[in-house]
Each structure stands twice: as structure tokens, then as C-alpha cells.
N, C-alpha and C positions, 0 to 999 in steps of 0.2 A: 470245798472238797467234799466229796461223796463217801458217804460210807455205806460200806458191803459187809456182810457178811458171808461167811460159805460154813457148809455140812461137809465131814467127810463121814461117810457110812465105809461100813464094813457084814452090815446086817442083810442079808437077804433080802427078807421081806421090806425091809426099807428102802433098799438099794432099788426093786421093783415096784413100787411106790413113787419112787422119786423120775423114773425112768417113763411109769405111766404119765404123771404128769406132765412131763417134758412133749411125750407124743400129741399134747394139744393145741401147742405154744412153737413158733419159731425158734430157732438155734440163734443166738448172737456168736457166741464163743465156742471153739471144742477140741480138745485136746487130746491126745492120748499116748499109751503107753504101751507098747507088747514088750512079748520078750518069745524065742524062739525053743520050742519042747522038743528036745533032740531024739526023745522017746517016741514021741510020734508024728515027728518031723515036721509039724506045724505051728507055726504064726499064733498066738496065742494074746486077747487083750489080757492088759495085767491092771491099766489105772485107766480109768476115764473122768477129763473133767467138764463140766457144761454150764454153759449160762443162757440165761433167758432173758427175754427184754424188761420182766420184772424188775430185775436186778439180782434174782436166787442164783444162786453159784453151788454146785455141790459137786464133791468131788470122789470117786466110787473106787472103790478098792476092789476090781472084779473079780479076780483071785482069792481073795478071803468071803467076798457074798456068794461066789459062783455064780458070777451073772453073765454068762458067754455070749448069751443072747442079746446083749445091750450089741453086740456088732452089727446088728442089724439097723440098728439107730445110727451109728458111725457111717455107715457106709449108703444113707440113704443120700443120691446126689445133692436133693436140695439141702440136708444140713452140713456137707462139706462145702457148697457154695457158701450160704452162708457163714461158715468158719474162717473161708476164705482169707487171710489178714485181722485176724481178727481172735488170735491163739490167746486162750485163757489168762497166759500169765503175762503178756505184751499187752496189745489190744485194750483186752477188758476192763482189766484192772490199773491199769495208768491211772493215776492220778485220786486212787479209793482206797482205802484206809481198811486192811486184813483186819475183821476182829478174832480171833483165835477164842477157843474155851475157856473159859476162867481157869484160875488155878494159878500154882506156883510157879514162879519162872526163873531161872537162873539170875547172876551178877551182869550177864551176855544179852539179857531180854530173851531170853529162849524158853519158850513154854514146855515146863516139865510133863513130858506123855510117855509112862511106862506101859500105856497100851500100843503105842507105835514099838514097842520094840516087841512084843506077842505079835504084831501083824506080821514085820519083816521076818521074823523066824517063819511063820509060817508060809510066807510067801516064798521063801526059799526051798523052802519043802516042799510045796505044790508045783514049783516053776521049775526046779533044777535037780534037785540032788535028797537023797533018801541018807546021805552021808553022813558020819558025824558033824558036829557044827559047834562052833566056839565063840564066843562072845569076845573079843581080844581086845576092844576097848569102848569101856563106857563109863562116863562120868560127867561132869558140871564143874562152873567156877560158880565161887558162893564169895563173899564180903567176909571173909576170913581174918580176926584181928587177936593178938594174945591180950586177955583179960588180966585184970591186975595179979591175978593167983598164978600167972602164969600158965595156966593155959588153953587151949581152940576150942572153943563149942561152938562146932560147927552141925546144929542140928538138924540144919537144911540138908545137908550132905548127909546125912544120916537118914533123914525120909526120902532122900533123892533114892538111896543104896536101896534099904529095905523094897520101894513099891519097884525098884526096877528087878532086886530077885523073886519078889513074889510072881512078875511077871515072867521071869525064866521058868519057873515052878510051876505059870500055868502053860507056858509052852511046849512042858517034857509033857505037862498030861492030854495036850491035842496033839500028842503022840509026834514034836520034835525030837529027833537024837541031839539034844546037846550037851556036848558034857566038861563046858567051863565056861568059866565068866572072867574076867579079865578086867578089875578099875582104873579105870586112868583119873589119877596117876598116884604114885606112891610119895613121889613128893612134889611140893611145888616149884614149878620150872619156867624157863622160857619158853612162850608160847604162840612159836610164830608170828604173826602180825600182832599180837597182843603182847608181844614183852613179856614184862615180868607183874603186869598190870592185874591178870587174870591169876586165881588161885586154884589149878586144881588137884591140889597133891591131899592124901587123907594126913601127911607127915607134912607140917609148915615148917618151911625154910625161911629165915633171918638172913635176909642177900647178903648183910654189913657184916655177920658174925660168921656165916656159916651156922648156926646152932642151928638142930631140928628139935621140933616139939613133936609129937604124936598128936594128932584132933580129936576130939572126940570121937571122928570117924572110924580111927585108926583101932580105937579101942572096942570099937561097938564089933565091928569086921575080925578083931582079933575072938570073940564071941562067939561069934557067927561060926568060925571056923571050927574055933574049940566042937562046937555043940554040934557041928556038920549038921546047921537048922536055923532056918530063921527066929524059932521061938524056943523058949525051955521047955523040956520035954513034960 
């Protein structure tokens, strides 16, 4: 089996860096993404993704680099032919092994990135609406167990909360309207395809007893609240 990795940029100057390099090399792979600006009634790219016969795969967040001009790339005949059957996430990647950034990852295998939620806020605000904006659910399942004391430290969940409101925090200051955050969940529940197998409540539920504990979570967020602050003043 092959392995791949891929870039996602969001940086400008990277994004055009990476977009250079593409211009000297054939397209294997190309994908992409608009979305329609009702403001001024145009087709706009939002994600572009690409691959080369290297095997580099990067995938551009055109909307947070500002990289408009990457359409010219998309729309040149010969890299739609080549794209032909051949779409980033089909095609390409059959049979290749995603390595994602290092770092923490959920109960789920899902790689913790609180800068993916700084992008979508922002992207929302460049693509759609100047509106208020509310975060109405975010959270993680974490390996949640009551310790002999009786009870959850669940610190994972507690770094997951924190870096994900630091990034709300950096979102009001690139100038998002958002004004609430929303954790899923308050307690642990059934959860869809996953049963009762996944834990994402900050309050641990005892299926057999009913009894709720409070996690660690609960109490840090209880904090949080008090101080209306991530830190002591």
C-alpha cells in the first residue's frame, strides 16, 4: 500500500507557492469546491484540491488565502482533462494511506484541529453572511472512566474545550460576529451509530444506575463561565 501525504494551507503566500509549483508539473487529480456570493451574484472557488504525479497532494482553502486566481489553473482544458475520472478523493487516493498532522486525536481517531474551526468561521463570513454566528455544537468522545475517588478526569476534554475557545477568541478578533459556543454534550448519551460506546457528555452517565458524575470537564467549564474567561484575570 502507498502512502501519501497531503498539505492543507490556508496561507497566502503558501497557497501561491504551491499553486506555482503545480504550473510546471501535470495535473493527476482536481477537485474543487465553490460556493455562490449572492452579493455579487457570482460563482466563487471556496476549496481547491490537487495532485501531481509525484504523489504531493495539497489541498487550498481559497477563501481564507484569497487565492481567486488559482481559477485560472482549474479551468485550464488540459488540467480538467487530465482530472477527467480521476477526482482527488476517488481516483487518487484509493488504495493510500491519509497521514494527517500529528497531534491529539479523539476516542473516534479523529484529529483534534481547533484551527479548522477559525477557518470555517471565517469562511462563513467571507462566503455568506456578516450575521451573527453561533457555534451550537462542538465536542469529542474521549476514553472516559470513574476513577477509584470517584471521579472523571477527563483532561483530554479539557484541552480539547480550551484550544477550541481560544479559537473562537481568535475568530471574534478577525473580526467574526460570533456570540456563543454550544458543547456537545452535557451529558453522555446515545450516539447514533455509535451507541452508547462513545462518551461525549462533560456530565458521565452510569447506563445501570442512572447516577451522573460531573468530569472534570464540567468543572473546568463551570470556571470558564464564572470568570466569563478562558484564564484568571
Amino acid at each position: 500500500m502507498s502512502v501519501i501525504a497531503y498539505q492543507y494551507l490556508t496561507d497566502a503566500e503558501e497557497a501561491r507557492a504551491a499553486l506555482a509549483a503545480f504550473a510546471d508539473q501535470p495535473i493527476i487529480g482536481l477537485d474543487t469546491e465553490t460556493y455562490w456570493n449572492f452579493q455579487t451574484r457570482q460563482n466563487r472557488l471556496s476549496l481547491l484540491q490537487l495532485a501531481a504525479p509525484t504523489g504531493e497532494l495539497i489541498v487550498i482553502d481559497a477563501l481564507a488565502a484569497g487565492v481567486e486566481e488559482a481559477r485560472e489553473l482549474i479551468e485550464n482544458p488540459e488540467a480538467m482533462m487530465a482530472a477527467h475520472n480521476a477526482r482527488f478523493d476517488d481516483g487518487v487516493l484509493r488504495g493510500a494511506v491519509k497521514h494527517l498532522p500529528e497531534g491529539p486525536r479523539t476516542a473516534g481517531d479523529i484529529a483534534v484541529r481547533p484551527d479548522g474551526l477559525v477557518n470555517i468561521l471565517r469562511r462563513l463570513k467571507a462566503a455568506y453572511t456578516d450575521l451573527p454566528l453561533y457555534v451550537t455544537e462542538n465536542g469529542a468522545a474521549f476514553d472516559d472512566y470513574v476513577d477509584p475517588e470517584g471521579g472523571v478526569d477527563d483532561e483530554e476534554r479539557v484541552a480539547f474545550l480550551d484550544a477550541h475557545l481560544q479559537a473562537a477568541a481568535e475568530a471574534l478578533a478577525n473580526g467574526v460576529d460570533l456570540r456563543g459556543y454550544f458543547v456537545w454534550s452535557l451529558l453522555d448519551n446515545f450516539e447514533w451509530a455509535e451507541g452508547y460506546g462513545k462518551r461525549f457528555g462533560i456530565v458521565y452517565v452510569d447506563y445501570r444506575t442512572q447516577d451522573r458524575i460531573p468530569k472534570a470537564s464540567a468543572h473546568w467549564s463551570r470556571g470558564v463561565i464564572a470568570r466569563n474567561g478562558l484564564t484568571d484575570p
